[in-house]
N, C-alpha and C positions, 0 to 999 in steps of 0.2 A: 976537481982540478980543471982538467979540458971540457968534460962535460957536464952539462949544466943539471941538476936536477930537474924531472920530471912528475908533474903533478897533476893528478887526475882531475879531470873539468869535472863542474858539476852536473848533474842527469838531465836532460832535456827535458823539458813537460811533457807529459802523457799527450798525444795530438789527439784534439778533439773528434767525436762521433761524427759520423758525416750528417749531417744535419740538412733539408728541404733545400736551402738553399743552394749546395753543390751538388743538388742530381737535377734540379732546373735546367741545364743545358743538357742532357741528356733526353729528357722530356721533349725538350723543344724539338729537337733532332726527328725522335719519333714523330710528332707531327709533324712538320715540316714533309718530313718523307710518306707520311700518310697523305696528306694535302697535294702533295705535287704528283706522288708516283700512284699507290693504292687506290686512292676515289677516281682519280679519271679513268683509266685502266678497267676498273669494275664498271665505271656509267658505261663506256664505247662496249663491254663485252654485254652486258644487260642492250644497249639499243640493236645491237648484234645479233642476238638470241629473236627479240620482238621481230626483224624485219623479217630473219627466216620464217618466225611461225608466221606471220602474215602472208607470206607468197602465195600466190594464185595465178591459175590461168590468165596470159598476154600481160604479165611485167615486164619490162626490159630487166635487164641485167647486166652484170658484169662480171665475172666470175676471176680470185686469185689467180688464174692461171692467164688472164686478158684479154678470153674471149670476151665475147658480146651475143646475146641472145635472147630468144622471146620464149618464155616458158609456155609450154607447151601443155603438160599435166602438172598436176602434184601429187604426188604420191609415197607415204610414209616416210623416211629420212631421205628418199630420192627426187628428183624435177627431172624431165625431160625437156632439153633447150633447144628452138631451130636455132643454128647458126647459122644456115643458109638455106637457099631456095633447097627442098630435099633430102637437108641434111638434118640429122635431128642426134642428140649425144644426153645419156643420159647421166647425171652426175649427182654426188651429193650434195645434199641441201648445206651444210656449211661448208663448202666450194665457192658458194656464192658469197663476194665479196659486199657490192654494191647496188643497190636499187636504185636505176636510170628513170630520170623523166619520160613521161609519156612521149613517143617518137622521135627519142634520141637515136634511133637505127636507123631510121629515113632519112635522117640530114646529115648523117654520116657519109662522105664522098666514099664510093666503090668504085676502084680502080680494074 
């Protein structure tokens, strides 16, 4: 009368196996993020690594913390740095941020 009969739809198809082509964007992501974030990250921490082991008597420096100094020794995971006329601080080896060109200390203005 008022309401109308109700009739059951027919079953949807089974949705297909996900198939090569809808994990393609998925892929690409992982690259993407390999390419941009993981390889440079690992080259800067590998050229990282090399300049520590290189360190030797009279490099300039620069160390995380902003000093500036002239290595002094080297010796097992430590450097001994002058920072100044006298003053000498001994630190660990990957403390050391930056390896300075030859007499970048001297042309630095002291106030």
């Amino acid at each position: 009368m008022l309401i109308s009969e109700a009739f059951a739809q027919a079953a949807a198809p089974a949705q297909a196996s996900p198939d090569f082509l809808s994990l393609l964007p998925l892929v690409g992501i992982f690259v993407v993020f390999y390419l941009l974030l993981i390889r440079p990250q690992a080259k800067k921490a590998k050229e990282q690594k090399l300049m520590i082991e290189a360190l030797q008597k009279g490099d300039e420096v620069a160390t995380t913390a902003g000093e500036l100094g002239r290595v002094v020794k080297v010796s097992g995971n430590y450097v001994i740095l002058q920072i100044a006329e006298n003053v000498q601080v001994v630190m660990q080896k990957t403390a050391i941020q930056t390896l300075l060109p030859k007499g970048t200390l001297n042309s630095i203005e002291r106030e």
